[in-house]
N, C-alpha and C positions, 0 to 999 in steps of 0.2 A: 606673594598673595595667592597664587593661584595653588600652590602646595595647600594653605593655609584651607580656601575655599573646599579642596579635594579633603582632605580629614575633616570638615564640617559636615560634609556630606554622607564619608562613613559613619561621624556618629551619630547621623542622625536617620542611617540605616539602621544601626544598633539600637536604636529607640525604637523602630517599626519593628524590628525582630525581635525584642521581648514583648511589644505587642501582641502580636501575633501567635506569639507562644501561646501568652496568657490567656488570646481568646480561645485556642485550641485547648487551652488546659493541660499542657502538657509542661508539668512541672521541670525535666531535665533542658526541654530549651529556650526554659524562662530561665533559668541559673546558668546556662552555657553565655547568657552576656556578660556573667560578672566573671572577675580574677577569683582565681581558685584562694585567693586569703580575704575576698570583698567584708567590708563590714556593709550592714544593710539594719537599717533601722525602718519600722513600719511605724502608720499614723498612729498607734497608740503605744508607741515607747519599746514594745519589743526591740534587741539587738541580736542580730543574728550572726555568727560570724564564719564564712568562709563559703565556697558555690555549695560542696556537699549538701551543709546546711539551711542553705537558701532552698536546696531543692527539695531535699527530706520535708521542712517546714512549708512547701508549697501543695504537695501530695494533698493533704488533706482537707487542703482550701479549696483547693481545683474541683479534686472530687466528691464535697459536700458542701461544705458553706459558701462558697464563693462559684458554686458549679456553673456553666452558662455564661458570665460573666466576660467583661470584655473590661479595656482601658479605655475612657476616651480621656487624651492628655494632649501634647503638643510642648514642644520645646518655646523657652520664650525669649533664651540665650543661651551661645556657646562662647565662654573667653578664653581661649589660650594662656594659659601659666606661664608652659613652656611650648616647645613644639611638640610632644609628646604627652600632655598633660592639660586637662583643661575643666574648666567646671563648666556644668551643663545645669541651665534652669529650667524647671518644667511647672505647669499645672494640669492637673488631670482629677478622674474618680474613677473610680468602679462602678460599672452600670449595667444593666439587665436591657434585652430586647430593645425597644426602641427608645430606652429613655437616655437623657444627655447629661451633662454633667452644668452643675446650675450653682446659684449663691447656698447651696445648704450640703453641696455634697463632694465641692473641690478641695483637694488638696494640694500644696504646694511642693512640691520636688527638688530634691537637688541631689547632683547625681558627681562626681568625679572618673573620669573619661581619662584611660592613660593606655599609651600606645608600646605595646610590647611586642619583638621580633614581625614591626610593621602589621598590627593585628590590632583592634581598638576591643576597651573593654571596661564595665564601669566596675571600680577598684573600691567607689562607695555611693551609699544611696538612701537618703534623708525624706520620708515622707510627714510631711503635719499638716492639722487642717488649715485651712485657708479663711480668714475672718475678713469677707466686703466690705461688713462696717469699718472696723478699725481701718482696714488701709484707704476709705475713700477720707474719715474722718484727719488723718494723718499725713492725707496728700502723697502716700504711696507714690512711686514711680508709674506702676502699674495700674494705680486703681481709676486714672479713662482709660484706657484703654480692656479695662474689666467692666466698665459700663458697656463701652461700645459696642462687647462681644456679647454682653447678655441681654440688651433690650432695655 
């Protein structure tokens, strides 16, 4: 268990240091999270495949459309596969200065988390919008504990 808690922790250092990339804007160590073959899908269906291309295709976001910009996300779960292997659930958005991430502008993540030569690193990474309605109407797992956080 305690192996188990210590790899929760790296990946969920690896979730802070693409952060942090992102709000730096610095596209080569937003793609240094992922495995040099990562598949990476963004919220509107783009695929991307492999870090090269993650980073090339982030160049232009950083430094024009997306300039400024930060994450605000949060892991909501990490399950072990294997011991090496784990899927990581997230929600987050893209936000400017002081603003947060709310019912109009989350999306939901999912990320696959695999451990190479003792090194964690996300191998794939699923973003879509996130719909309040549906999941509170549906009884979502999630959807109190999405009231609780937004008011």
């Amino acid at each position: 268990m305690t192996a188990q808690l210590t790899d929760e922790t790296a990946i969920r250092s690896l979730f802070d240091r693409s952060n942090r990339a992102w709000e730096a804007g610095d596209a080569h160590a937003y793609a240094a999270v992922f495995t040099v073959d990562a598949d990476y899908v963004t919220w509107f269906g783009q695929r991307i495949r492999g870090r090269e291309a993650i980073e090339a295709s982030h160049v232009p976001v950083f430094a024009k459309y997306l300039k400024g910009t930060r994450l605000d996300g949060e892991i909501t779960g990490v399950r072990f596969l294997t011991p090496d292997v784990a899927v990581v659930h997230g929600r987050g958005a893209v936000v400017k200065g002081r603003r947060r991430r709310g019912r109009f502008n989350t999306k939901v993540n999912l990320y696959v988390a695999v451990r190479s030569e003792g090194e964690w690193a996300f191998a794939a990474f699923h973003n879509t919008k996130y719909s309040w309605l549906f999941n509170t109407l549906s009884g979502s797992q999630d959807s109190a504990r999405d009231r609780s956080a937004t008011g």
